[in-house]
TIRO-2110 file (N, C-alpha, C; in Angstrom, 1 decimal):
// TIRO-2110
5.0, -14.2, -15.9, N, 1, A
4.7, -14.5, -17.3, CA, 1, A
5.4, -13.5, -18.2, C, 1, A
5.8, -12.1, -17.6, N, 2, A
6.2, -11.1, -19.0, CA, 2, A
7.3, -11.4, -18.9, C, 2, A
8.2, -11.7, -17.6, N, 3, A
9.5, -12.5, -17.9, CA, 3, A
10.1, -13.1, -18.9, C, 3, A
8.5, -13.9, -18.6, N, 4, A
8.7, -15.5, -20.1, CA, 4, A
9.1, -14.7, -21.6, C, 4, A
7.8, -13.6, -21.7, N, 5, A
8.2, -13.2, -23.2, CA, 5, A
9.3, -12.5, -23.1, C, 5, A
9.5, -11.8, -22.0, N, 6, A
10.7, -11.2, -22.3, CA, 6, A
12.3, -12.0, -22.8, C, 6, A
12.1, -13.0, -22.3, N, 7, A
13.4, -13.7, -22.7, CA, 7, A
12.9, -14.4, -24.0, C, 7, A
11.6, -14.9, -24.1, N, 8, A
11.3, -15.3, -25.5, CA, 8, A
11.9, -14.7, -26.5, C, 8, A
11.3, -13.0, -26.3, N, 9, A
11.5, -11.6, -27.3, CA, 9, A
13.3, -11.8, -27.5, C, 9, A
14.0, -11.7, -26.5, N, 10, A
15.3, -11.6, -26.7, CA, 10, A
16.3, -12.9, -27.4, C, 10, A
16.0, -14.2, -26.9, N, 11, A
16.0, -15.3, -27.6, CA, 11, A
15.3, -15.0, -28.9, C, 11, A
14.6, -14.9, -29.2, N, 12, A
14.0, -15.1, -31.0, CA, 12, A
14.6, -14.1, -31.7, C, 12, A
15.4, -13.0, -31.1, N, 13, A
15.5, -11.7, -31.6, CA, 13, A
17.2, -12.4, -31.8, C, 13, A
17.9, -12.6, -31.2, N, 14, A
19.4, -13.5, -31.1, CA, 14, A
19.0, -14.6, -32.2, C, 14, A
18.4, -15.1, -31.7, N, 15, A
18.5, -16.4, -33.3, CA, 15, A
18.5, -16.1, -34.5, C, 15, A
17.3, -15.1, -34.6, N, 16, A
16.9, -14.7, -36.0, CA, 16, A
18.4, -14.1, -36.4, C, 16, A
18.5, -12.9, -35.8, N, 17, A
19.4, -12.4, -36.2, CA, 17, A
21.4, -12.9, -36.7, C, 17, A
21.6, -14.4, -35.3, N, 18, A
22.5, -14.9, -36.3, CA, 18, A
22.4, -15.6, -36.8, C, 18, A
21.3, -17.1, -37.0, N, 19, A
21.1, -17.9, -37.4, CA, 19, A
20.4, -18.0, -39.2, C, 19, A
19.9, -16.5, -39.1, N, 20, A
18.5, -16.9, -40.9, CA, 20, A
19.7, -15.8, -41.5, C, 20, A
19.3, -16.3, -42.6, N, 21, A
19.9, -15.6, -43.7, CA, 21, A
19.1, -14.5, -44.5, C, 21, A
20.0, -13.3, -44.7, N, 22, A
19.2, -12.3, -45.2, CA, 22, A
18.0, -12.4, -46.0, C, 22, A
17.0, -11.5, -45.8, N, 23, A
15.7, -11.2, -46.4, CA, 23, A
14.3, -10.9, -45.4, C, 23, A
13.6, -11.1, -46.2, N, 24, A
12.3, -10.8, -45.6, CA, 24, A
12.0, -11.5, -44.3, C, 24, A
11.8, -12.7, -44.8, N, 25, A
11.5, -13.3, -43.4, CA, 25, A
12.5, -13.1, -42.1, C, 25, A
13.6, -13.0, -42.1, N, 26, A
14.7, -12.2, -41.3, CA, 26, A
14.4, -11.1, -40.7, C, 26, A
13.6, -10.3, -41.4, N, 27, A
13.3, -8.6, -40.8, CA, 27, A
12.1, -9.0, -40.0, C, 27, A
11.4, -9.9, -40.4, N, 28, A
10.1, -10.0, -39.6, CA, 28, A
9.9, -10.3, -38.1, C, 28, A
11.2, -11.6, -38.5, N, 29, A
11.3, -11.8, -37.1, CA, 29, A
12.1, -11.6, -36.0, C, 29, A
13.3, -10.6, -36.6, N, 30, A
13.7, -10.1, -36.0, CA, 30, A
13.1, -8.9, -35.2, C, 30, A
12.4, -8.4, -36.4, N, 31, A
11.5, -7.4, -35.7, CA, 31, A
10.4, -7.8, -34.6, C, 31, A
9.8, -9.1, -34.9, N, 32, A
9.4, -9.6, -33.9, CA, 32, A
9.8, -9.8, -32.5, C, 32, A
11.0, -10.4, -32.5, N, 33, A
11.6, -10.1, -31.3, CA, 33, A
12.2, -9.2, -30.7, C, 33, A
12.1, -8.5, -31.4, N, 34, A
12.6, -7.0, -30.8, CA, 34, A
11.0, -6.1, -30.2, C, 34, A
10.4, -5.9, -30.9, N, 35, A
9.1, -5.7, -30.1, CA, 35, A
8.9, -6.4, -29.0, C, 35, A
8.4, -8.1, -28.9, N, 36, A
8.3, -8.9, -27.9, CA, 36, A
9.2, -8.5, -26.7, C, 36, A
10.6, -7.7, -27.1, N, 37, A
11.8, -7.8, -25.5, CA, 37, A
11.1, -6.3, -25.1, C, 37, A
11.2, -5.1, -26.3, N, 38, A
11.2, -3.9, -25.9, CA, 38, A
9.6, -4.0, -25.0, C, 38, A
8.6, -4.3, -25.6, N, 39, A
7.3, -4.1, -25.1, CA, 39, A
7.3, -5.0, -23.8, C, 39, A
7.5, -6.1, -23.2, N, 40, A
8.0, -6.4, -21.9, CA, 40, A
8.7, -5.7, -20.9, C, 40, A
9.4, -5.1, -21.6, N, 41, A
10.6, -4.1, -20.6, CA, 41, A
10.0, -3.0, -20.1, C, 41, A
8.7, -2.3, -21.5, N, 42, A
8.3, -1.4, -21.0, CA, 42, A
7.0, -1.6, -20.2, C, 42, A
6.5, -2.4, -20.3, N, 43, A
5.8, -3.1, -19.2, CA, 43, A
6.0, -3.5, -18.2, C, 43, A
7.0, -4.2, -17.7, N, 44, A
7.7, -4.3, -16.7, CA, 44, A
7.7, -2.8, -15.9, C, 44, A
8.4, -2.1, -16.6, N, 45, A
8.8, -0.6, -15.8, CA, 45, A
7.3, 0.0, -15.4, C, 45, A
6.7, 0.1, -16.3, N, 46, A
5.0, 0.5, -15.7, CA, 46, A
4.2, -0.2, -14.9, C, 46, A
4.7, -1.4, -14.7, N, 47, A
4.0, -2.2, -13.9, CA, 47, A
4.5, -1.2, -12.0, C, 47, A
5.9, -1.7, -12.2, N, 48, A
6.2, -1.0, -11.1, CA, 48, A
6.4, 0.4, -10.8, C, 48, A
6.4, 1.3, -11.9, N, 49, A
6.1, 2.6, -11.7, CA, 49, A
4.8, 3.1, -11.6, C, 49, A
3.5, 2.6, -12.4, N, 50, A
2.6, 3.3, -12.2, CA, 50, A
1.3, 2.2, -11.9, C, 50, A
2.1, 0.9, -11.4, N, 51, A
1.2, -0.5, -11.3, CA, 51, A
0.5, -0.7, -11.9, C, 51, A
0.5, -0.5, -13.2, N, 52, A
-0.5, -1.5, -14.4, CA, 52, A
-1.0, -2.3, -14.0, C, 52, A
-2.2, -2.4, -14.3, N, 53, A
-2.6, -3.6, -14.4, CA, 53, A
-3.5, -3.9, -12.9, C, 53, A
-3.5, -2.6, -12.1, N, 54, A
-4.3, -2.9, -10.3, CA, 54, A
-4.4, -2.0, -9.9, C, 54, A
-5.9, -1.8, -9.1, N, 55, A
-6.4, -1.3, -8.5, CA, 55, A
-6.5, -0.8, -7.4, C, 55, A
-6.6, 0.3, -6.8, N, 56, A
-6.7, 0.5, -5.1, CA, 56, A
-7.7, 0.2, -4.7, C, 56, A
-7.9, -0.6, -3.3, N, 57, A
-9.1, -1.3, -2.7, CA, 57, A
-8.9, -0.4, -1.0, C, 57, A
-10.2, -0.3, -0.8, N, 58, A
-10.4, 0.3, 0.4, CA, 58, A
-10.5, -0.4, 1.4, C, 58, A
-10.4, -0.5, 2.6, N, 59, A
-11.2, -1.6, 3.7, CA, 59, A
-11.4, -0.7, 4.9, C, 59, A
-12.0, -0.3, 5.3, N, 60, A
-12.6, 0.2, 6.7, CA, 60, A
-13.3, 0.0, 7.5, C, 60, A
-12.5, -0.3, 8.7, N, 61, A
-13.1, -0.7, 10.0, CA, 61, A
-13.8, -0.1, 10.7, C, 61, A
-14.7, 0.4, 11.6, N, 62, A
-14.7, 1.5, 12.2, CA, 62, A
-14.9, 0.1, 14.4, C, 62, A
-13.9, 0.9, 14.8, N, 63, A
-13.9, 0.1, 16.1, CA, 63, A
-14.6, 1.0, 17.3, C, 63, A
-15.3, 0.9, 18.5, N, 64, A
-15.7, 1.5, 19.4, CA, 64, A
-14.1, 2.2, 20.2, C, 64, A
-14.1, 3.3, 20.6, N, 65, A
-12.9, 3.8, 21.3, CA, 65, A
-13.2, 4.1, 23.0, C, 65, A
-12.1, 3.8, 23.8, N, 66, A
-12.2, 3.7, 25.3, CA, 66, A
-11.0, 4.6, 25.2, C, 66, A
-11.1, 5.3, 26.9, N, 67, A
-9.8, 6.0, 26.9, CA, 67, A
-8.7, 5.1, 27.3, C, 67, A
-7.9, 6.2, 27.0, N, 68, A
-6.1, 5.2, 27.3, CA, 68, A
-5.9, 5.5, 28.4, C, 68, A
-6.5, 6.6, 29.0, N, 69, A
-5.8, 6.9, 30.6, CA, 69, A
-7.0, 6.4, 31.7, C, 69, A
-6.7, 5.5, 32.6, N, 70, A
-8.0, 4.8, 33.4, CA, 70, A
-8.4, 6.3, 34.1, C, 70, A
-9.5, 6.5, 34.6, N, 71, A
-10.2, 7.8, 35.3, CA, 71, A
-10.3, 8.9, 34.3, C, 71, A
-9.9, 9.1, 33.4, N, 72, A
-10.0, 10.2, 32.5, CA, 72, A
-10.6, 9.9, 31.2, C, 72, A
-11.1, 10.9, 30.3, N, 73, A
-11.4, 11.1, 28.9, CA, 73, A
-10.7, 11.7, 28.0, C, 73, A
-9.3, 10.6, 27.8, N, 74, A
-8.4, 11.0, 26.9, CA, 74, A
-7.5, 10.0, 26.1, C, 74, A
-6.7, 10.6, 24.8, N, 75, A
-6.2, 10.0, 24.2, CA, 75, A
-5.6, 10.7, 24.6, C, 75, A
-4.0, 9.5, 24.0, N, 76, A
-2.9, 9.6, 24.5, CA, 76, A
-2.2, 9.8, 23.0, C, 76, A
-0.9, 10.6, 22.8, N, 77, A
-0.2, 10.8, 22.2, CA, 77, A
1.5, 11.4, 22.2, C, 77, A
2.3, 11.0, 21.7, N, 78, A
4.1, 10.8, 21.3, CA, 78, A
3.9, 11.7, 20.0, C, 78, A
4.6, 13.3, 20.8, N, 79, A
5.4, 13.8, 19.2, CA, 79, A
6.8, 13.3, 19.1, C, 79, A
6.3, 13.4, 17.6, N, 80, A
7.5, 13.1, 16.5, CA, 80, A
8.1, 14.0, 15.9, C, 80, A
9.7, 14.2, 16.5, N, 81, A
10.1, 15.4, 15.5, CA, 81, A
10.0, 16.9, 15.8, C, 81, A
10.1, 17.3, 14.6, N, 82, A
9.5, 18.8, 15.0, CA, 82, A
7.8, 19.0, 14.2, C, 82, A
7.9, 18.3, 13.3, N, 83, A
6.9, 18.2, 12.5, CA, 83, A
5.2, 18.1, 13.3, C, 83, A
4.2, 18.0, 12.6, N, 84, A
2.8, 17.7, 13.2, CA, 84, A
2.7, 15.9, 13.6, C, 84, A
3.6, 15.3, 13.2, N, 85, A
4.0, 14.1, 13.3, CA, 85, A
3.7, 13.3, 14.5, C, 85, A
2.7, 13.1, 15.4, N, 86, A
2.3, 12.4, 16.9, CA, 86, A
2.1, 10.4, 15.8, C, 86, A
2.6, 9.6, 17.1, N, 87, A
1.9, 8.6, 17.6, CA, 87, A
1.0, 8.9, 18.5, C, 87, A
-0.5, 8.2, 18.3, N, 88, A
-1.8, 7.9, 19.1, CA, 88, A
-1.7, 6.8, 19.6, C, 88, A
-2.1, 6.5, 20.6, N, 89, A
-2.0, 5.1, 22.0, CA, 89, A
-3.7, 5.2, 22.1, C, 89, A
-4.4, 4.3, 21.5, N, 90, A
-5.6, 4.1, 21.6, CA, 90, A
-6.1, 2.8, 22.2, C, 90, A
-7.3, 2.5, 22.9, N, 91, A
-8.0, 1.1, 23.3, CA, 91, A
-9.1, 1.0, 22.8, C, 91, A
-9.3, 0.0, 22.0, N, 92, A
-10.9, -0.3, 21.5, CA, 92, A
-11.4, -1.2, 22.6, C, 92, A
-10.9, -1.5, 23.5, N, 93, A
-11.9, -2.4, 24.4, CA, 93, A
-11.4, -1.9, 26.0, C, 93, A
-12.2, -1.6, 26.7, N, 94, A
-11.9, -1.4, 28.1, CA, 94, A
-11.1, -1.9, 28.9, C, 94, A
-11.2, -3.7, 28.6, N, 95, A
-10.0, -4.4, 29.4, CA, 95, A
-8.7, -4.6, 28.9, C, 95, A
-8.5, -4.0, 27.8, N, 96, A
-7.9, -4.1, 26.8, CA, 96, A
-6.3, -3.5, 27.6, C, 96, A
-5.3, -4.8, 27.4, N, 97, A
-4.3, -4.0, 28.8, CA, 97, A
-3.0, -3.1, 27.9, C, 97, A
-2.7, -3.6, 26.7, N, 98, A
-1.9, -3.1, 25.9, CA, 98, A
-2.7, -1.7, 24.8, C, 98, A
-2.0, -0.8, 25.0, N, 99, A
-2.8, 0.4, 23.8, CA, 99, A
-1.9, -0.4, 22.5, C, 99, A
-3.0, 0.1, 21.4, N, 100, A
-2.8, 0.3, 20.3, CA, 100, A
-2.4, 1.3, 19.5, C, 100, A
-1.4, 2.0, 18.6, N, 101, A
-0.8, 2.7, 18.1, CA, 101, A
-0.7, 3.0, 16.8, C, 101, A
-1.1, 4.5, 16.7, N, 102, A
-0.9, 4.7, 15.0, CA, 102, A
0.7, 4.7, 14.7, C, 102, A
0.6, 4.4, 13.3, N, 103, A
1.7, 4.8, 12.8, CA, 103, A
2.0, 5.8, 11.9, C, 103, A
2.7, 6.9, 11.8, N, 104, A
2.7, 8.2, 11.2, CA, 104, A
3.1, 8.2, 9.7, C, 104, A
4.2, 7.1, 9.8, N, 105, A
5.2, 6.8, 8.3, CA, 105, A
4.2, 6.1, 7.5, C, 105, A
2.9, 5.3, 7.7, N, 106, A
2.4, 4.7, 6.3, CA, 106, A
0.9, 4.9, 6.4, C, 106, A
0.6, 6.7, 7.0, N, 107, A
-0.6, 6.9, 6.8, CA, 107, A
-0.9, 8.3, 7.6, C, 107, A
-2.5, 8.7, 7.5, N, 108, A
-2.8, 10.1, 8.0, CA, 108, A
-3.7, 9.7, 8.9, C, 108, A
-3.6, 10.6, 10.1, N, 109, A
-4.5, 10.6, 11.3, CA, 109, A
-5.3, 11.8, 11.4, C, 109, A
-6.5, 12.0, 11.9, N, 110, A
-7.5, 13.2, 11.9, CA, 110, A
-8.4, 13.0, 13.1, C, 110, A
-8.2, 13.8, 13.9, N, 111, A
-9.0, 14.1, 14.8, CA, 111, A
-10.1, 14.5, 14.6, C, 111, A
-11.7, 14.1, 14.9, N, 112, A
-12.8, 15.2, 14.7, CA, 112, A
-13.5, 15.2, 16.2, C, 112, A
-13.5, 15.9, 16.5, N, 113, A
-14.2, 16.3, 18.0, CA, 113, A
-15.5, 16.4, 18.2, C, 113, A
-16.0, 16.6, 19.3, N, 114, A
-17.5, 16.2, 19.8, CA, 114, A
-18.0, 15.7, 18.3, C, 114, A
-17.9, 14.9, 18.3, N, 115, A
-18.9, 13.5, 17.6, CA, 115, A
-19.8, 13.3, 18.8, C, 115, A
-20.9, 12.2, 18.2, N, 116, A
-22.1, 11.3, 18.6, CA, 116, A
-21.3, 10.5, 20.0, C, 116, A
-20.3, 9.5, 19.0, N, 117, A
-19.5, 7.9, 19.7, CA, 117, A
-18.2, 8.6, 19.7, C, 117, A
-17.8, 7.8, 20.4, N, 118, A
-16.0, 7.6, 20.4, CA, 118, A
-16.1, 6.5, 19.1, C, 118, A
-15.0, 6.7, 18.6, N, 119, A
-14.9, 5.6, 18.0, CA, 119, A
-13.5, 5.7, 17.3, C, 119, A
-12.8, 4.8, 16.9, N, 120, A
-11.8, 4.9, 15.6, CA, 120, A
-12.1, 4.3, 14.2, C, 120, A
-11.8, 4.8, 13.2, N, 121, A
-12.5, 4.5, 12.1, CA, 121, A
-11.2, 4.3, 11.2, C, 121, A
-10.5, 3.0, 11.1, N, 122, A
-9.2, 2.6, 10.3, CA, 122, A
-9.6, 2.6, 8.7, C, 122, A
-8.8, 3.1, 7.6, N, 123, A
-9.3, 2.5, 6.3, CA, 123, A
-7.7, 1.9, 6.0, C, 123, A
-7.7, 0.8, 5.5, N, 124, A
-6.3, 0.1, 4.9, CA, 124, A
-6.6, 0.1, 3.1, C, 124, A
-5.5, 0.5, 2.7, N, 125, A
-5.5, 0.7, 1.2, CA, 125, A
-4.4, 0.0, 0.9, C, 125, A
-4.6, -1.5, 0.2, N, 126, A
-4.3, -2.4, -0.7, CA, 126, A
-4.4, -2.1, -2.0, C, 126, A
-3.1, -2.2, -2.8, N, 127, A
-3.3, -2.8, -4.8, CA, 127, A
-3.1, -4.1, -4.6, C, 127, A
-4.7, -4.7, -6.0, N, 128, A
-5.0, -5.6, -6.2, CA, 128, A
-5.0, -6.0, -7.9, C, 128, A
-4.2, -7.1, -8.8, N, 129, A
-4.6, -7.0, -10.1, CA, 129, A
-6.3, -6.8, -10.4, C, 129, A
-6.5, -6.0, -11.3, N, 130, A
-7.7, -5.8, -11.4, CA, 130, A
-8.8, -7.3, -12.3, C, 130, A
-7.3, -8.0, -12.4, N, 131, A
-8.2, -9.1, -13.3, CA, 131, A
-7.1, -10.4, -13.4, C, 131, A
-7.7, -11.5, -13.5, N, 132, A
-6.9, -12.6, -13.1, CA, 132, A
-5.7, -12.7, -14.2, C, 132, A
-6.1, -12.3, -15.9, N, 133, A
-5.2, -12.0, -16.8, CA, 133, A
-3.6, -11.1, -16.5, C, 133, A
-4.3, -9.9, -15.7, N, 134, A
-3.1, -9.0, -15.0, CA, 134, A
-2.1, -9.8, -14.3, C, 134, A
-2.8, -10.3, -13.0, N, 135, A
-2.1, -11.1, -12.4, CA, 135, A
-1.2, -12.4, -12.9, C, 135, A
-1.7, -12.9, -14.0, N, 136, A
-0.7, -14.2, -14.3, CA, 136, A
0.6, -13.3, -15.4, C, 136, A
0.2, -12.2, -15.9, N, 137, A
1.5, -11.7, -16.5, CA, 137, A
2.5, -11.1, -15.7, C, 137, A
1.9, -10.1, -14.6, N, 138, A
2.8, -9.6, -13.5, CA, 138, A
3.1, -10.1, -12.1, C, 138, A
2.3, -11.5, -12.0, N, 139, A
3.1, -11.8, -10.7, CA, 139, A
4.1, -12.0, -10.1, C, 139, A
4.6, -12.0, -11.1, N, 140, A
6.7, -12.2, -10.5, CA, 140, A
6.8, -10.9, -10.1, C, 140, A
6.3, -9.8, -10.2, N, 141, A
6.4, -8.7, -10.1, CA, 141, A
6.2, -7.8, -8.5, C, 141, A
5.5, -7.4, -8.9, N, 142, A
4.4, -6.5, -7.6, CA, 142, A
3.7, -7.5, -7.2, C, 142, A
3.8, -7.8, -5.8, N, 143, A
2.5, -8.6, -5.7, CA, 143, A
1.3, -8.7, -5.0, C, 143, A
0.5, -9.6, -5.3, N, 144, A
-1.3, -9.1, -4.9, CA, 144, A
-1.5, -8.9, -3.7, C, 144, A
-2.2, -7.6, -3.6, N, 145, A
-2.5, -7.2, -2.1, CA, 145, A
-1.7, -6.6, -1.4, C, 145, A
-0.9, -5.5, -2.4, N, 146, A
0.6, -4.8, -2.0, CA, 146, A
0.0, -3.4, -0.8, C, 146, A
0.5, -3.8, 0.6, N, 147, A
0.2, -2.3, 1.5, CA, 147, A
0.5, -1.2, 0.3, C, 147, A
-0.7, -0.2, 0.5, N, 148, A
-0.5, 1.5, 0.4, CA, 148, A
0.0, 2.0, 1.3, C, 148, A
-1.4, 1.9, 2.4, N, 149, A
-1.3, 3.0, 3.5, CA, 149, A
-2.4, 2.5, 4.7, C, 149, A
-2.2, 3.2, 5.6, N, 150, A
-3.4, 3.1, 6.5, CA, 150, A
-4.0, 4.6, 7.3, C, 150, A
-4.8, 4.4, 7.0, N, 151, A
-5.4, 5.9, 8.0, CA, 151, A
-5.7, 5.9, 8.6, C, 151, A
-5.9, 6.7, 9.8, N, 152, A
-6.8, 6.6, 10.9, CA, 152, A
-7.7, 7.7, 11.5, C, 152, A
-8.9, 7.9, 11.7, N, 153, A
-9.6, 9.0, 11.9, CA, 153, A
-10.4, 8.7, 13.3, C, 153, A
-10.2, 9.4, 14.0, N, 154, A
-10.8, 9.7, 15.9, CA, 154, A
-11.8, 10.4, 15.8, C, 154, A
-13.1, 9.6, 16.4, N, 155, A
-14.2, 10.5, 16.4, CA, 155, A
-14.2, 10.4, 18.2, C, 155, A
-14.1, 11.9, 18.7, N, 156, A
-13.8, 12.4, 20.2, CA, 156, A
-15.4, 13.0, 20.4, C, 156, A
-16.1, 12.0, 21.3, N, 157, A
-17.5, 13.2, 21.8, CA, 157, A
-16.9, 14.6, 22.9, C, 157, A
-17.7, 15.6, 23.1, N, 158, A
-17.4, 16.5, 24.0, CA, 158, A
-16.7, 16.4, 25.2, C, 158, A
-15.4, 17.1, 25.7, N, 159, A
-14.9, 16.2, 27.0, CA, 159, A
-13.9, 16.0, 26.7, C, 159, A
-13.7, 14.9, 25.8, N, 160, A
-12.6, 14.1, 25.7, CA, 160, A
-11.5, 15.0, 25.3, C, 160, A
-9.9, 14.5, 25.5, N, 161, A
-8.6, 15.5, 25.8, CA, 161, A
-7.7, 14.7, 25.0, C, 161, A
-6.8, 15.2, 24.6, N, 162, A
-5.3, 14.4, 24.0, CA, 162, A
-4.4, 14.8, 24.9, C, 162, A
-3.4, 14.4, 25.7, N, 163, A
-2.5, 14.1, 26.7, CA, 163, A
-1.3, 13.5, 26.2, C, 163, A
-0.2, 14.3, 26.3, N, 164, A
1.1, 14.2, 25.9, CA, 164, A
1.7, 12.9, 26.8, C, 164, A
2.5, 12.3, 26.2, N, 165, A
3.1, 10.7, 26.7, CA, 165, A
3.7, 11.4, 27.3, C, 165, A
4.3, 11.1, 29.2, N, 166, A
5.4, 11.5, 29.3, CA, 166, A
6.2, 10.2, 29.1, C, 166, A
7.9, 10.9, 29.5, N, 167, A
8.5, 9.6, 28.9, CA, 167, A
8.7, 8.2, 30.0, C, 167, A
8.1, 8.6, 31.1, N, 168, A
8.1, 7.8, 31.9, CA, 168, A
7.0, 6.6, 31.3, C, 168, A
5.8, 6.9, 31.0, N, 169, A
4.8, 6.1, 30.8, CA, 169, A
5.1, 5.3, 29.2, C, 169, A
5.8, 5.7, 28.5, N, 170, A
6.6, 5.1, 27.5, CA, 170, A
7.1, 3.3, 27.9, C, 170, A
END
């Protein structure tokens, strides 16, 4: 929809300007359409630079955690780099044959130890327009339900170990 005015703004701003003949009513609407393109454009740009117009939404799972290595009480983890950077290889279900894996590039991992449960506790962070009005101006734009990030936080009861992937088990 800001599209629309935007090319409105720019069309009415072109007509006026070659088509009417000097005076008042000329400045008006010229001016008019010059507002209409500039205030679009600068909308536009804030939309995608600072998301106008939408909200961050939270969603958090929290799943039961099993270990990744059969006989043992451990997670498993892949450094990355030289950085603090690991992939996690986690199972939320016992029979569960394939691990599951954090990913480092679209979010933060935190270990907290001797907890209560094992468990993993995911939060996913979506922008959402904050109101149906937002969304019919900027949908061509950003759109609803745009990934942020994902986190992931390990609650390890007493015992439990992190264990380096070798590359064979890769």
């Amino acid at each position: 929809m800001i599209i629309i005015f935007l090319f409105a703004g720019a069309i009415l701003f072109a007509c006026s300007m070659i088509f009417m003949h000097r005076g008042i009513n000329k400045m008006i609407w010229v001016t008019l359409g010059l507002i209409l393109s500039i205030g679009s454009v600068v909308l536009i740009a804030l939309n995608y630079n600072i998301y106008l117009g939408m909200k961050e939404v939270n969603q958090t799972q929290t799943y039961p955690l099993t270990s990744s290595v059969k006989g043992k009480h451990a997670i498993l983890y892949q450094q990355i780099g030289t950085k603090d950077e690991r992939i996690y290889y986690y199972a939320t279900n016992p029979l569960q044959q394939k691990l599951a894996k954090t990913d480092p590039t679209t979010g933060t991992t935190k270990i907290k130890r001797n907890s209560k449960l094992n468990q993993v506790k995911i939060t996913r962070k979506t922008r959402v327009y904050k109101n149906e009005e937002m969304r019919l101006l900027f949908s061509n734009g950003v759109p609803n339900k745009q990934f942020v990030s994902q986190d992931y936080e390990f609650h390890l009861m007493y015992g439990w170990t992190l264990e380096k992937v070798s590359h064979q088990k890769q």
